[in-house]
C-alpha positions as CSV (number, residue, x, y, z in Angstrom):
1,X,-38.9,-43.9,-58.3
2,X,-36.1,-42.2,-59.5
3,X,-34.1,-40.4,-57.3
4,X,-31.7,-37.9,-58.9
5,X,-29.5,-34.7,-57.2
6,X,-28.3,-31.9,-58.5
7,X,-26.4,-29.0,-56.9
8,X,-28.9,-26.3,-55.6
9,X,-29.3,-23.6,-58.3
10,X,-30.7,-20.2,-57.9
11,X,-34.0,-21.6,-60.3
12,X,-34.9,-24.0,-57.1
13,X,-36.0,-20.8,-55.2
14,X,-39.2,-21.4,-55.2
15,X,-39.4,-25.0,-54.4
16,X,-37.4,-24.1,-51.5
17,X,-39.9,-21.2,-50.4
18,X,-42.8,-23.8,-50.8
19,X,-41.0,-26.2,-48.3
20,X,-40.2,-23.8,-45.6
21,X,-43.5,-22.2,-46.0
22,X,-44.8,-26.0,-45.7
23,X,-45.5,-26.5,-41.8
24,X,-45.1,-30.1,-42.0
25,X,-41.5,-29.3,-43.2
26,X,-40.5,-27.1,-40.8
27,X,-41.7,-28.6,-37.6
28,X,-38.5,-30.0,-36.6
29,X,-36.2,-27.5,-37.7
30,X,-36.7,-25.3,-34.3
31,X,-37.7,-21.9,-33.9
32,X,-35.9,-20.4,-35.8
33,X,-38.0,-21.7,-39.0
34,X,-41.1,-20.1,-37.7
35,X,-41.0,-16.8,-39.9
36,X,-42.2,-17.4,-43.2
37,X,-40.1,-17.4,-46.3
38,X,-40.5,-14.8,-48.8
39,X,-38.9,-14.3,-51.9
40,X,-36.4,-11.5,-50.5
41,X,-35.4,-13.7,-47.9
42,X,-34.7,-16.5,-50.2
43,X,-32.7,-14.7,-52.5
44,X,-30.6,-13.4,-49.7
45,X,-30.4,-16.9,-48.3
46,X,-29.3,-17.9,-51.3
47,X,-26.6,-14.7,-52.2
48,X,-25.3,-15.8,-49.1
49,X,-25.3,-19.4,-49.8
50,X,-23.3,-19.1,-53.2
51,X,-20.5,-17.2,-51.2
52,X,-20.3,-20.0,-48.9
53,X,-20.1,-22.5,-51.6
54,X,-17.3,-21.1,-53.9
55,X,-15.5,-21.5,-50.6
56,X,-16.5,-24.8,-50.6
57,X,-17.9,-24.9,-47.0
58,X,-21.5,-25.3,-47.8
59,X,-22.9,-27.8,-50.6
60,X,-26.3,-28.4,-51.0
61,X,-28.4,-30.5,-53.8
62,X,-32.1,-30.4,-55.1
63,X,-33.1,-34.0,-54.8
64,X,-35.6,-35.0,-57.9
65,X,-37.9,-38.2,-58.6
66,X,-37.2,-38.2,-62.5
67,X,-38.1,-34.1,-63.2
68,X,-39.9,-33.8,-60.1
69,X,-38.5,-31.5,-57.1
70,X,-39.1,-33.0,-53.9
71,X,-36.5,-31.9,-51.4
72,X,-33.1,-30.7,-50.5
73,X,-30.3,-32.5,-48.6
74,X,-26.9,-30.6,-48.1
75,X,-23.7,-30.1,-46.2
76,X,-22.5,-27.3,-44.3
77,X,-19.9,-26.4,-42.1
78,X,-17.5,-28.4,-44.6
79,X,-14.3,-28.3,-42.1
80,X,-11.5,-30.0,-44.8
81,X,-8.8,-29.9,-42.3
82,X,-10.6,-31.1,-39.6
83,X,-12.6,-33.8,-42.0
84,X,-16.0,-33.3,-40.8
85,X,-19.3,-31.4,-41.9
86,X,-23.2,-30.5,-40.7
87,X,-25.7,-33.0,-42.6
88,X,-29.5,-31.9,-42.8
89,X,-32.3,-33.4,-45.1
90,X,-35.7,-32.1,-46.0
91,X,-38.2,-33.7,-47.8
92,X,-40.3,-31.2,-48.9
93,X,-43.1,-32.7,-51.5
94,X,-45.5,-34.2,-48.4
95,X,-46.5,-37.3,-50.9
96,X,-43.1,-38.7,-50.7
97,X,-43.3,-39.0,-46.8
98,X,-42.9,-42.3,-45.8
99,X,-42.0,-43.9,-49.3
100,X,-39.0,-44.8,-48.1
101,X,-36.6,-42.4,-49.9
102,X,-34.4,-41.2,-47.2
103,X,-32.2,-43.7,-46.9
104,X,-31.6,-43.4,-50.7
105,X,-30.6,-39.9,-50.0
106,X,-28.6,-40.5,-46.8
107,X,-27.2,-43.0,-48.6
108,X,-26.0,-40.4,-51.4
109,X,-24.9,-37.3,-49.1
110,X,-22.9,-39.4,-46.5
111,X,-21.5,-42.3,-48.3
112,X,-21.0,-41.3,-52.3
113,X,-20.4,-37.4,-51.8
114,X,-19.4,-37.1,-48.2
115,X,-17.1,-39.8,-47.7
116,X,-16.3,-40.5,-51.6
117,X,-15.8,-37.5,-53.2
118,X,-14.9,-35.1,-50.6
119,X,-12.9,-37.7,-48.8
120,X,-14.4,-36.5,-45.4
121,X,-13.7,-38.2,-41.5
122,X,-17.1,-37.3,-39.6
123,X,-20.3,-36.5,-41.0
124,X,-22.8,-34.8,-37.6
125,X,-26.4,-34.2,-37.6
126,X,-28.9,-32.7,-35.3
127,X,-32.1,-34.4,-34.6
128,X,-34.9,-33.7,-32.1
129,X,-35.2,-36.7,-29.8
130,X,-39.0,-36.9,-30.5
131,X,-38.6,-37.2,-34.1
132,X,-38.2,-40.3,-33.9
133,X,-38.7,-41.8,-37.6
134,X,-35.6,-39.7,-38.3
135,X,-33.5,-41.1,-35.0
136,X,-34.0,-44.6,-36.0
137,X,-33.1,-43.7,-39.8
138,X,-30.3,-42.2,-38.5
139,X,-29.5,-44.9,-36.6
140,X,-29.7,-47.6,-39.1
141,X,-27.3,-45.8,-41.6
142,X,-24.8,-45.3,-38.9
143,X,-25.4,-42.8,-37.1
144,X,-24.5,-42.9,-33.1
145,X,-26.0,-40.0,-30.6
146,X,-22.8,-38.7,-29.0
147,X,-24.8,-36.5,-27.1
148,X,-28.1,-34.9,-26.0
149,X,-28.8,-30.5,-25.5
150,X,-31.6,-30.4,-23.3
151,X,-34.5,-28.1,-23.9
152,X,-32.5,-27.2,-27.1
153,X,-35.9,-25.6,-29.1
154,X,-38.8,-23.8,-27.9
155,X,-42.0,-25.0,-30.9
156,X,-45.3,-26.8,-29.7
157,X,-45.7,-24.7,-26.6
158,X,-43.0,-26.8,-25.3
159,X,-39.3,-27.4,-24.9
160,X,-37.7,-30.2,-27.1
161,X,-34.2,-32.2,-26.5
162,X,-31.8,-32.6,-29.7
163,X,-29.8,-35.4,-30.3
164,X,-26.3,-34.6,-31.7
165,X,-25.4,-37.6,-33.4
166,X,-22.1,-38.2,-36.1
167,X,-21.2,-41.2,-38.0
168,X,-17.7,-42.3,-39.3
169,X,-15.5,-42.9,-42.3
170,X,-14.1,-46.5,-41.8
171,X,-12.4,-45.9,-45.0
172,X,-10.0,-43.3,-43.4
């Protein structure tokens, strides 16, 4: 494989409609992914995401295997006084589940762009506690749970718990 990233352009669009349109992909976000992307929404979505990133609070990247698109991993919530920032990861082509590319993309978005280039203190992600493929990749990057919201998300016909978890500069 080979992974590349570059930063989310108005072109990826449709890529992005096709992932949160994709069941699989949206399962764990909550309920608030249940309504259907459309091509109105995503523009808006991504009107509003250009605003937030000439402010430089929000930067997201389209993560490819050579020319192929297969998912997005971003920050948001970038806090430069405070040092910290919201992580979240998608993969969104279902034939790279499992193949082990994650990490390689953790690895990017915390540790070369995070930490490295925007020089940042704590890096926090929310994770359902059942999803647990994610806890323990999570977990073996770095990440601690600082905390658990009960009965955060209503999807399954049942309530679900999310982990808050954060990992660390030890640079700074």
């Amino acid at each position: 494989m080979d992974i590349k990233f570059r930063p989310h352009t108005r072109e990826d669009i449709p890529y992005r409609m096709k992932w949160f349109n994709n069941p699989r992909v949206t399962k764990y976000l909550g309920a608030s992914s249940q309504k259907k992307a459309t091509k109105k929404t995503a523009n808006k979505w991504f009107d509003d995401y250009e605003k937030e990133s000439r402010k430089g609070t929000k930067k997201f990247f389209t993560v490819f295997d050579g020319k192929i698109p297969i998912g997005l991993v971003g920050l948001s919530r970038i806090h430069r006084i405070n040092g910290s920032t919201d992580l979240f990861i998608i993969i969104g082509d279902d034939s790279y589940i499992g193949k082990g590319i994650s990490k390689t993309i953790m690895n990017f978005i915390v540790n070369e762009y995070g930490f490295r280039k925007l020089g940042l203190h704590k890096i926090n992600l929310g994770v359902f506690s059942d999803n647990k493929i994610a806890v323990n990749l999570h977990k073996k990057i770095g990440f601690k749970i600082e905390g658990t919201m009960k009965d955060e998300s209503f999807f399954d016909g049942k309530y679900h718990d999310l982990y808050s978890m954060a990992i660390f500069n030890k640079k700074k």
